[in-house]
C-alpha positions in Angstrom: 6.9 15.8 6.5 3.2 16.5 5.6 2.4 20.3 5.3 -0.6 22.2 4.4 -2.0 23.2 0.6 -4.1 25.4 0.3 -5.4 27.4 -3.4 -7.8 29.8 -3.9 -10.8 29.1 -5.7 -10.6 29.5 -9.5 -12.5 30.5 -11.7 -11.9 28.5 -14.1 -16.2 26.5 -14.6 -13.9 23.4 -15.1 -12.0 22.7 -12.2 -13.2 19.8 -9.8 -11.2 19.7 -5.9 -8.4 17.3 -5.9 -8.9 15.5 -2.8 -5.1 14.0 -2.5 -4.0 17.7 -2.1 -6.4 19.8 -0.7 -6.0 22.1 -3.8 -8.1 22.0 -7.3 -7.2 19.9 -10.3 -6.4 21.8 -13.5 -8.5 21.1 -16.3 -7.6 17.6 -17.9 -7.1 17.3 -21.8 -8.0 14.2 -22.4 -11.1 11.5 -20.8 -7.7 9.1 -19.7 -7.4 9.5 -15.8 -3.9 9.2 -14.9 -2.3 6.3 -13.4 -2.1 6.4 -9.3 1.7 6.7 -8.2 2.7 3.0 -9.0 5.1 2.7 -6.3 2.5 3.7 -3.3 -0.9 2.2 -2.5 -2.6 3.2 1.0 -4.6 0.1 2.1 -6.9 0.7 5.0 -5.3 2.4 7.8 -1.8 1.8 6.1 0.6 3.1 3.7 2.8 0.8 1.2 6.0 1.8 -0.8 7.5 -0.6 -3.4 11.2 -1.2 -2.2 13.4 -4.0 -3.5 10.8 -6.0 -5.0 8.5 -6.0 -2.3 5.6 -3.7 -0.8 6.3 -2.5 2.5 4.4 -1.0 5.5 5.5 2.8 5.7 5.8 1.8 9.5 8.6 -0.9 8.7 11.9 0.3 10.3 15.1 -1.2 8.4 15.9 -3.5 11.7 12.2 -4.6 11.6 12.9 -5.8 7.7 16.0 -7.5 8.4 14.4 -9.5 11.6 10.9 -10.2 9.2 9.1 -13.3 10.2 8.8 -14.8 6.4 5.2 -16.9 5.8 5.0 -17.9 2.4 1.3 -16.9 1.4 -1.1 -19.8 1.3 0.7 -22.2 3.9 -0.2 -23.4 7.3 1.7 -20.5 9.0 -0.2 -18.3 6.6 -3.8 -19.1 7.6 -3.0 -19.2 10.8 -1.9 -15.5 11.2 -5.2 -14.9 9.0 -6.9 -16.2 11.5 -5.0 -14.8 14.2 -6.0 -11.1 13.0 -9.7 -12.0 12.1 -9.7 -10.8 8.6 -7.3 -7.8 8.9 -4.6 -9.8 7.3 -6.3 -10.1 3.9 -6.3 -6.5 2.9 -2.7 -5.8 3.8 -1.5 -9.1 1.3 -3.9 -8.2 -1.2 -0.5 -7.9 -3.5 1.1 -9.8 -6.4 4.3 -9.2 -4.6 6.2 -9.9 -1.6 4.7 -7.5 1.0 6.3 -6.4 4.3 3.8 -5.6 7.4 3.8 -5.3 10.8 0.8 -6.9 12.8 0.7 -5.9 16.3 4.3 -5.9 17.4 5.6 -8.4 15.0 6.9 -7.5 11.4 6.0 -9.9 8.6 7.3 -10.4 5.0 4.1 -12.6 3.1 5.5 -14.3 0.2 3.9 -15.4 -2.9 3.2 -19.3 -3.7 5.4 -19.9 -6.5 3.5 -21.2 -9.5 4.2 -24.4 -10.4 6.2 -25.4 -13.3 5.2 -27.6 -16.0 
């Protein structure tokens, strides 16, 4: 559940608003940003959460995983659902991992091209 933060304005010269929680950032020691969360990326309109090896749509329901239509990325069936959501597609697969989606009312697990072995 979401809820509300709110701070009061310091007065702390230093302090620049945090836009991820509404609040202000303290005062950071060193020029080094710090690493996003590495298990959650928000891509467009969606939200992903590394689970089991994969990235998967917040909006994936355990049934929905277990019924995934698999397309391994780069074949036919691959293009063809590019094509079949004009360009949407590409944002939501933009991972190095498996990735779990739903596209209209289907649920999709995209996986990587194995690289070939010499």
């Amino acid at each position: 559940m979401l809820s509300a933060i709110t701070a009061a304005p310091s007065s702390r010269a230093g302090n620049k608003p945090n836009l991820t929680s509404g609040g202000f950032a303290e005062d950071r020691v060193s020029d080094k940003s710090e690493p996003a969360d590495s298990n959650l990326r928000q891509v467009g309109q969606k939200s992903f959460f590394r689970k089991n090896k994969l990235w998967q749509d917040s909006t994936v329901t355990d049934e929905q995983s277990k019924n995934a239509i698999r397309v391994k990325q780069f074949s036919r069936e691959y293009f063809d659902l590019a094509a079949k959501h004009s360009g949407t597609l590409a944002k939501y697969i933009a991972f190095d991992e498996p990735v779990l989606v739903n596209l209209d009312d289907k649920t999709y697990q995209i996986d990587p091209d194995e690289p070939e072995k010499s």
